[in-house]
Biopython code that builds the backbone (N, CA, C, O; Angstrom):
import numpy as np
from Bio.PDB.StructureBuilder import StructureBuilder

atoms = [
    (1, "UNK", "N", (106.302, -28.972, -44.078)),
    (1, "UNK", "CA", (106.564, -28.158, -45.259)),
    (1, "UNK", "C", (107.810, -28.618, -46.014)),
    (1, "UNK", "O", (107.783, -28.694, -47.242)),
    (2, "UNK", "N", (109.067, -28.972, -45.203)),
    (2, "UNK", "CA", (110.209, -29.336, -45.458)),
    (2, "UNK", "C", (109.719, -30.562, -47.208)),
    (2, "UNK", "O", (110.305, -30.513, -48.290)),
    (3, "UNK", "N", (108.669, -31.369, -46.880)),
    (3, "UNK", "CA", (108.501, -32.486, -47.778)),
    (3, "UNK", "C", (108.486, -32.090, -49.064)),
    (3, "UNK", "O", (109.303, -32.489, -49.895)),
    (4, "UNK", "N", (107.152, -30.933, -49.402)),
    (4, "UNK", "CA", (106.806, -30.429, -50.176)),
    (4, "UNK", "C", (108.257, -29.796, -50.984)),
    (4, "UNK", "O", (108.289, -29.385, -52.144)),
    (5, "UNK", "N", (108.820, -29.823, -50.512)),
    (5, "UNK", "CA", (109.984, -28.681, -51.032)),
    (5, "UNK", "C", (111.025, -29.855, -51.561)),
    (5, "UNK", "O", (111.876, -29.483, -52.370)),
    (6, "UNK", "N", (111.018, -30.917, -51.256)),
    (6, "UNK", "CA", (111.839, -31.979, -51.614)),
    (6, "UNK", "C", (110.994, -32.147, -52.706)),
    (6, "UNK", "O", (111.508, -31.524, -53.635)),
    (7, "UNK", "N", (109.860, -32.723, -53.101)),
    (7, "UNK", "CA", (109.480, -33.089, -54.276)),
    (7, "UNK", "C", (108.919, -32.243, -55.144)),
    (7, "UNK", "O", (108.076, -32.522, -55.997)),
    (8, "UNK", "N", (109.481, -31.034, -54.874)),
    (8, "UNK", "CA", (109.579, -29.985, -55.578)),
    (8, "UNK", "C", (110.635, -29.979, -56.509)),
    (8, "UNK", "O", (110.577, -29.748, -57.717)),
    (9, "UNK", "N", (111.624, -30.266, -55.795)),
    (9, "UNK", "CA", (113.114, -30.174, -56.122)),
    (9, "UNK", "C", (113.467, -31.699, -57.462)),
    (9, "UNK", "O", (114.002, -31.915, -58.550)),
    (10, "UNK", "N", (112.676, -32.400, -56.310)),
    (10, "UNK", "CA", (112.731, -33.773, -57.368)),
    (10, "UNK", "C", (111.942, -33.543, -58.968)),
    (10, "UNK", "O", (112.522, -33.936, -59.980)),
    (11, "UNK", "N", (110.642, -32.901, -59.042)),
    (11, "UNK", "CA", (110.170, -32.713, -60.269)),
    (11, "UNK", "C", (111.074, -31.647, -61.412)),
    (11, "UNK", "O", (111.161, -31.730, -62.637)),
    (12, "UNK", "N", (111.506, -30.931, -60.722)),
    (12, "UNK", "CA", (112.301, -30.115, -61.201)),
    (12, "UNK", "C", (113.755, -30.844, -61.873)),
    (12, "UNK", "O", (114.352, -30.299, -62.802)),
    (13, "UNK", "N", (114.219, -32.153, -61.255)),
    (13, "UNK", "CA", (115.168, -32.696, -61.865)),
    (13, "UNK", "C", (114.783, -33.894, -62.711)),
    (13, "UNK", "O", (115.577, -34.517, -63.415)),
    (14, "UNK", "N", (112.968, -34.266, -62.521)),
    (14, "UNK", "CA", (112.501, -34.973, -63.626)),
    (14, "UNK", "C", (112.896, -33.857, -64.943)),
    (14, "UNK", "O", (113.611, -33.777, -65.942)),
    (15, "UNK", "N", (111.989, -33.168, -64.242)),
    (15, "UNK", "CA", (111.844, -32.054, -66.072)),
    (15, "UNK", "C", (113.284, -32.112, -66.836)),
    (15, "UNK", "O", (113.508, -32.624, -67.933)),
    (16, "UNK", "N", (114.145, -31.493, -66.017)),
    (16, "UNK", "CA", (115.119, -31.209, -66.587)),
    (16, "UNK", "C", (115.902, -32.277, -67.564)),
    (16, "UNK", "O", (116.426, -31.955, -68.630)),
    (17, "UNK", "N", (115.885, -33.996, -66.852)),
    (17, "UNK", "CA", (116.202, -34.978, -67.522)),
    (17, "UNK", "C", (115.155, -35.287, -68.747)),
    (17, "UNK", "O", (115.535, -35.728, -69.832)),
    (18, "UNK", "N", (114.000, -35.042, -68.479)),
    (18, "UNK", "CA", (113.409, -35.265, -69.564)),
    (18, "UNK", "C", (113.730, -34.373, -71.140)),
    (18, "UNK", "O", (113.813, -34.873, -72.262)),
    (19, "UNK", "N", (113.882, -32.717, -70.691)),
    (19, "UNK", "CA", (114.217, -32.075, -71.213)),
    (19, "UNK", "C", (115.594, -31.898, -72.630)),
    (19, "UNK", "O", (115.679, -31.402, -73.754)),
    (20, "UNK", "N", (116.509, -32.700, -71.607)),
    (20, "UNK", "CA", (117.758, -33.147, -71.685)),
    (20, "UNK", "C", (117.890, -34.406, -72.995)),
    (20, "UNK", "O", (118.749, -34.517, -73.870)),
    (21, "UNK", "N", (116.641, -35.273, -72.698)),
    (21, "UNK", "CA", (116.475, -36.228, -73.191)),
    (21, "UNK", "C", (115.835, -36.295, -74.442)),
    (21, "UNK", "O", (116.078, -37.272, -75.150)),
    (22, "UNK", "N", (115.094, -35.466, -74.819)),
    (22, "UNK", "CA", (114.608, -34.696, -75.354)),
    (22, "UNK", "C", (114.942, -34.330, -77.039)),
    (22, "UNK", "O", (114.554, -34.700, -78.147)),
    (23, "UNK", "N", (116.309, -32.972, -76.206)),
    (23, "UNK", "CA", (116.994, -32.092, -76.946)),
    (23, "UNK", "C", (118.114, -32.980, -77.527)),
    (23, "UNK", "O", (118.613, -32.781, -78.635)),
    (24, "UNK", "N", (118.490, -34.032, -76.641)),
    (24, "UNK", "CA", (119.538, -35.277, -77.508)),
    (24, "UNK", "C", (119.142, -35.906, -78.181)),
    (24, "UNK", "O", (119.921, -36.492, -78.933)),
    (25, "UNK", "N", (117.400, -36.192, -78.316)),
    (25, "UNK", "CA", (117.342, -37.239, -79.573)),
    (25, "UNK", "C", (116.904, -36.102, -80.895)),
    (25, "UNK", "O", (116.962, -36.508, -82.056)),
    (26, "UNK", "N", (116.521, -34.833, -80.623)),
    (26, "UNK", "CA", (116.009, -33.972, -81.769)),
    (26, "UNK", "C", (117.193, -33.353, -82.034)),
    (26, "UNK", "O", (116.976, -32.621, -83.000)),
    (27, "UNK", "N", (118.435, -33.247, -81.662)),
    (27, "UNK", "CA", (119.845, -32.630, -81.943)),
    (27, "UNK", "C", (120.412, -33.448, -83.060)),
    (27, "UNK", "O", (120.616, -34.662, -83.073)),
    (28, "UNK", "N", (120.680, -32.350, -84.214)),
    (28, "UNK", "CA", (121.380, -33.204, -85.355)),
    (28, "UNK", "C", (122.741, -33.759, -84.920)),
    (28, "UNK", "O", (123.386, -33.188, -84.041)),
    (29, "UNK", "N", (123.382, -35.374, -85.804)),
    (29, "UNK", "CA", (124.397, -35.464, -85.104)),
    (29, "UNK", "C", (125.121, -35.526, -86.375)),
    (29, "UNK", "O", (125.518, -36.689, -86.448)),
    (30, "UNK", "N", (125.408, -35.042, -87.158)),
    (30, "UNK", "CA", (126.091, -34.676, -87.879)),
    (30, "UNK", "C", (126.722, -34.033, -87.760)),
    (30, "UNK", "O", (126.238, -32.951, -87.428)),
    (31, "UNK", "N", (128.164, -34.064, -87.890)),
    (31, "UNK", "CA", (129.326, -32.846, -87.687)),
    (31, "UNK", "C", (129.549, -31.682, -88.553)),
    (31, "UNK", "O", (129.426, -31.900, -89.758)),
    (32, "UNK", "N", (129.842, -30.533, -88.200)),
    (32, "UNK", "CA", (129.763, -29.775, -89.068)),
    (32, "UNK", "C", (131.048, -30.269, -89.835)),
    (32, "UNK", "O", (131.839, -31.191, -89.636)),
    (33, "UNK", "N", (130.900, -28.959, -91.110)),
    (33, "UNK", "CA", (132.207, -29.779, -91.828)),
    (33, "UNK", "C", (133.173, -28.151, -92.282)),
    (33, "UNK", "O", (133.071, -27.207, -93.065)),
    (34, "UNK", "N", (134.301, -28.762, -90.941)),
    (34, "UNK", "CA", (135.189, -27.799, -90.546)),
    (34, "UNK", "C", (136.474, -28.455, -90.837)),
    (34, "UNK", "O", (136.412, -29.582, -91.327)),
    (35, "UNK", "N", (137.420, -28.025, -90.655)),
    (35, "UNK", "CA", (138.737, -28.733, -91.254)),
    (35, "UNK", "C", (139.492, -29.175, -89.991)),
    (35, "UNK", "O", (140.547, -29.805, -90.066)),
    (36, "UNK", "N", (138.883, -28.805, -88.757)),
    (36, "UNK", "CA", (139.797, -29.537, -87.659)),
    (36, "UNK", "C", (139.587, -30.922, -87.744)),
    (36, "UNK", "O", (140.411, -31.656, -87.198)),
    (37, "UNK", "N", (138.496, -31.472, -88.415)),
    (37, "UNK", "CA", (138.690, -32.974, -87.481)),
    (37, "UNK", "C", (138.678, -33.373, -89.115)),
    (37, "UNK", "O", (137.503, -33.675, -89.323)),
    (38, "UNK", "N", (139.274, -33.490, -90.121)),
    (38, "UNK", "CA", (139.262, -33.822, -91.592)),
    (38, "UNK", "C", (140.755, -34.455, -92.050)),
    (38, "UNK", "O", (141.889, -34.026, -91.831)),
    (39, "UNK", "N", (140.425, -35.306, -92.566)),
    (39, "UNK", "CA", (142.193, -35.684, -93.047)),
    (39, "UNK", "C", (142.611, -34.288, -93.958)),
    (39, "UNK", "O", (141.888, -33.312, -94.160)),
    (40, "UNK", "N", (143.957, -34.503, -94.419)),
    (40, "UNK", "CA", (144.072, -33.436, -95.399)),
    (40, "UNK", "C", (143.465, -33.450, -96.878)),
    (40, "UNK", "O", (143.154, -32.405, -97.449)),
    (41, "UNK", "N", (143.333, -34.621, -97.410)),
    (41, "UNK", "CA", (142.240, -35.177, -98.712)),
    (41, "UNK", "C", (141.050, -34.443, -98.540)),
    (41, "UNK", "O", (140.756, -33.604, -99.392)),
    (42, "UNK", "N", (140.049, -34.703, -97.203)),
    (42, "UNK", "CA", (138.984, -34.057, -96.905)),
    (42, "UNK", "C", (138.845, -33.155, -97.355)),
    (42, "UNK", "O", (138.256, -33.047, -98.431)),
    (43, "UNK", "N", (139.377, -32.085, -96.642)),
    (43, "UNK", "CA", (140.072, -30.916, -96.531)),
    (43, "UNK", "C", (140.369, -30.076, -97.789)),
    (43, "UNK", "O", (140.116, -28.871, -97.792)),
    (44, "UNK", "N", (140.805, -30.584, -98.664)),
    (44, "UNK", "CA", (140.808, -29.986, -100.004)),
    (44, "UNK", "C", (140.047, -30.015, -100.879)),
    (44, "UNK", "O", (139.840, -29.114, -101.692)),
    (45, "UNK", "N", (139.302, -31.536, -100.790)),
    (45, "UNK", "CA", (137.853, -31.661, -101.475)),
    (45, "UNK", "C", (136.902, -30.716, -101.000)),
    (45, "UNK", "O", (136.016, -30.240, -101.709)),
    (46, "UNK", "N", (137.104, -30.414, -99.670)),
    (46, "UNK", "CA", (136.429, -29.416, -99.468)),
    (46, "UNK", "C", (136.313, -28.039, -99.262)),
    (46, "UNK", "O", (135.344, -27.339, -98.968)),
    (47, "UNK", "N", (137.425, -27.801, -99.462)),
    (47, "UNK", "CA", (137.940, -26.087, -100.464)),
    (47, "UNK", "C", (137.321, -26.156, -101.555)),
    (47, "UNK", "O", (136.315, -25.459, -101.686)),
    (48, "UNK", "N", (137.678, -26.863, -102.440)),
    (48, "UNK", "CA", (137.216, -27.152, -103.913)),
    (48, "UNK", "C", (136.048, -26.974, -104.043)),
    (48, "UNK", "O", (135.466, -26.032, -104.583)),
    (49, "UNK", "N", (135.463, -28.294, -103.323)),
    (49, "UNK", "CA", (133.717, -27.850, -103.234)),
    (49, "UNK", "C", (133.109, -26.331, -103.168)),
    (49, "UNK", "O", (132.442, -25.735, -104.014)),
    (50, "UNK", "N", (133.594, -25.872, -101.787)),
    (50, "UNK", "CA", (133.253, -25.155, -101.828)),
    (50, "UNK", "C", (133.552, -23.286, -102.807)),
    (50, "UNK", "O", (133.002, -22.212, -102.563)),
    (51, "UNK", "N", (134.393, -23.554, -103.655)),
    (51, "UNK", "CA", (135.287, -22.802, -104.353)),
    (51, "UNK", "C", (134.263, -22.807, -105.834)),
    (51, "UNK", "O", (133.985, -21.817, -106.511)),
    (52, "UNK", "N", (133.770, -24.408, -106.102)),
    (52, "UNK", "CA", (133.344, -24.668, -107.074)),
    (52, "UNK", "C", (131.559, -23.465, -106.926)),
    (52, "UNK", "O", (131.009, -22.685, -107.704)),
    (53, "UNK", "N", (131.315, -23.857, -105.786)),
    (53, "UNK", "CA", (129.978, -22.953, -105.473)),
    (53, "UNK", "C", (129.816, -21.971, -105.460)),
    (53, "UNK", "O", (128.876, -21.406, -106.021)),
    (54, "UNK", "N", (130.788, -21.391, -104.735)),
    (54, "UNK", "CA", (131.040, -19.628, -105.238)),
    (54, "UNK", "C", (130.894, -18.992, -106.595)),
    (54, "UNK", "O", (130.136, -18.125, -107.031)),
    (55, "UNK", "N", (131.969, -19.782, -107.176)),
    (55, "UNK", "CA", (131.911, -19.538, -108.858)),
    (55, "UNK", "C", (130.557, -19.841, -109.609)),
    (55, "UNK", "O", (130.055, -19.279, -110.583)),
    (56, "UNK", "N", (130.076, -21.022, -108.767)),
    (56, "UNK", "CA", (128.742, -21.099, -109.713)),
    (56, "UNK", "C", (127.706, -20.041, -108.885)),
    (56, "UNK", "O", (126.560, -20.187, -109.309)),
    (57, "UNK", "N", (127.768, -19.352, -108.169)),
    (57, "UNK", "CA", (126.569, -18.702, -107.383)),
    (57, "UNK", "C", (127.600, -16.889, -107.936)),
    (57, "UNK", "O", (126.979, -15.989, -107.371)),
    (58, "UNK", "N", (128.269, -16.543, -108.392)),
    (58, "UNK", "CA", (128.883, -15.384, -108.758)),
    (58, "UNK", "C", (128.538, -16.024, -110.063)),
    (58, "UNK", "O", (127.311, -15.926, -110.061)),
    (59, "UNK", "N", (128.827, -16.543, -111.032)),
    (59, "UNK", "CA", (128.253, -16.434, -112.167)),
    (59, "UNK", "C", (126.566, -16.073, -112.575)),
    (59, "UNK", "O", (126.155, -15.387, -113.511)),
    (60, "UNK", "N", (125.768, -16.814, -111.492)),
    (60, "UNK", "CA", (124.560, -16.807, -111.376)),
    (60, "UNK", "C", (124.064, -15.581, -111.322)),
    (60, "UNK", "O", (123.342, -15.192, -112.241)),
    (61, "UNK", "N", (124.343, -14.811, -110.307)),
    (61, "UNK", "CA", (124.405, -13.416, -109.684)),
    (61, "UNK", "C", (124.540, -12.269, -110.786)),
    (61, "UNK", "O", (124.019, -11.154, -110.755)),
    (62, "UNK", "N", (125.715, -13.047, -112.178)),
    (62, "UNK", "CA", (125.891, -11.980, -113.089)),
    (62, "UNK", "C", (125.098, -11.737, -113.600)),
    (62, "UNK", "O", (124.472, -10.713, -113.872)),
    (63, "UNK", "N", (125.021, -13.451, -113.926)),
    (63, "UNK", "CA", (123.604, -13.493, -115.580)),
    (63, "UNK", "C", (122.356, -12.942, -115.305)),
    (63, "UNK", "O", (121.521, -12.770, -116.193)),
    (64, "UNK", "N", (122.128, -12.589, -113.883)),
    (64, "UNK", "CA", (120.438, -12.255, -113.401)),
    (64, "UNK", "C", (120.865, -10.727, -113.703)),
    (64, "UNK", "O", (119.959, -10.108, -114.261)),
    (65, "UNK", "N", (121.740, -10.166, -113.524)),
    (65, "UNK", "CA", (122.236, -8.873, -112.985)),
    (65, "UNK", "C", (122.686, -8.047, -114.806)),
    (65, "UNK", "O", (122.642, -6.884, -115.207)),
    (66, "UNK", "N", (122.998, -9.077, -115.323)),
    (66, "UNK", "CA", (123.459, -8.347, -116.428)),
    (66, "UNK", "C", (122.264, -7.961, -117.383)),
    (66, "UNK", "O", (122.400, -6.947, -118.068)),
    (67, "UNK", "N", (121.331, -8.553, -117.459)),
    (67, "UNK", "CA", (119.986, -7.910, -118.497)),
    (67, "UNK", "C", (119.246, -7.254, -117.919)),
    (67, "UNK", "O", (118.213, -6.961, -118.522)),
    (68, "UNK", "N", (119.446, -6.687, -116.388)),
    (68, "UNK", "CA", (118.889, -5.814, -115.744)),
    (68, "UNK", "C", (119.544, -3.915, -115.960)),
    (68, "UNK", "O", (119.099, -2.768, -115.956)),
    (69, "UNK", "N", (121.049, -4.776, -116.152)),
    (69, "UNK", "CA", (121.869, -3.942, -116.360)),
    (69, "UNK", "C", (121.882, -2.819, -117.357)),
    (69, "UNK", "O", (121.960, -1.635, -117.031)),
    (70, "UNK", "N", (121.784, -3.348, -118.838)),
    (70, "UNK", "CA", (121.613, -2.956, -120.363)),
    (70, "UNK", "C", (120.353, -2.059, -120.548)),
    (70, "UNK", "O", (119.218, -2.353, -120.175)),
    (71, "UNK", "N", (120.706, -1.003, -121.137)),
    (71, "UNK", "CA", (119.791, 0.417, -121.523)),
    (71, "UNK", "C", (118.882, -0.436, -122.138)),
    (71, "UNK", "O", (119.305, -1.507, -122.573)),
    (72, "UNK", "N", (117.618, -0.128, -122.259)),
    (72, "UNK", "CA", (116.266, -0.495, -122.751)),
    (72, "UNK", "C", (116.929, 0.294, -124.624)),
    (72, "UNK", "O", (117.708, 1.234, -124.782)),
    (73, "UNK", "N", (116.300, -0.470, -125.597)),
    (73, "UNK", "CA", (116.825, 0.226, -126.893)),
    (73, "UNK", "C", (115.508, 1.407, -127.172)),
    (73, "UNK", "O", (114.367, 1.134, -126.802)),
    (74, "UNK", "N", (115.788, 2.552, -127.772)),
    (74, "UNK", "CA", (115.194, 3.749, -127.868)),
    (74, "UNK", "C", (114.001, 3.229, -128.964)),
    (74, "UNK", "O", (114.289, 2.326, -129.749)),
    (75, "UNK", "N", (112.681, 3.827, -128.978)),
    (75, "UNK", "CA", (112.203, 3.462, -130.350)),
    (75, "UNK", "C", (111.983, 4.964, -130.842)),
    (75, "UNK", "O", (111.333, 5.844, -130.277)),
    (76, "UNK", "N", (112.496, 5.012, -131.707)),
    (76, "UNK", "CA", (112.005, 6.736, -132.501)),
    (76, "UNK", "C", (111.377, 6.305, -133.951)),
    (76, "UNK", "O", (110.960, 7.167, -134.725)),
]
sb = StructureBuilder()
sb.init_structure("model")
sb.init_model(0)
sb.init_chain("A")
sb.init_seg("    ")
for serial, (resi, resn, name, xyz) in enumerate(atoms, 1):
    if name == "N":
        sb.init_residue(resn, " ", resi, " ")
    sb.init_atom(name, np.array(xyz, "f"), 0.0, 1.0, " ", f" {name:<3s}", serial, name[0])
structure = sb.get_structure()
């Protein structure tokens, strides 16, 4: 019985390498983009960037929002 239980153990550490092997080639390797590992240039380009997007996604937000906004005109 002892055998059975060994190549039990062994398939179980196939899978897992395969598994392993797997999840490392379908794992993006792109770094996120955080400011620890960024020069300081980076770093501000990418405030900016992202500063620039806000403003354009809050402007966006208005213009949809503002003709929703405005009273319908009366007809009498």
């Amino acid at each position: 019985m002892s055998r059975k239980r060994d190549r039990t153990n062994v398939y179980i550490l196939l899978l897992a390498i395969l598994v392993a092997a797997i999840a490392g080639y379908y794992l993006p390797t792109k770094r996120p983009e955080t400011g620890a590992s960024m020069t300081p240039k980076e770093y501000i380009e990418l405030v900016e960037k992202k500063k620039a997007q806000r403003l354009k996604y809050a402007a966006e937000e208005e213009q949809s929002s503002a003709p929703a906004s405005e009273p319908l005109p009366s007809s009498r």
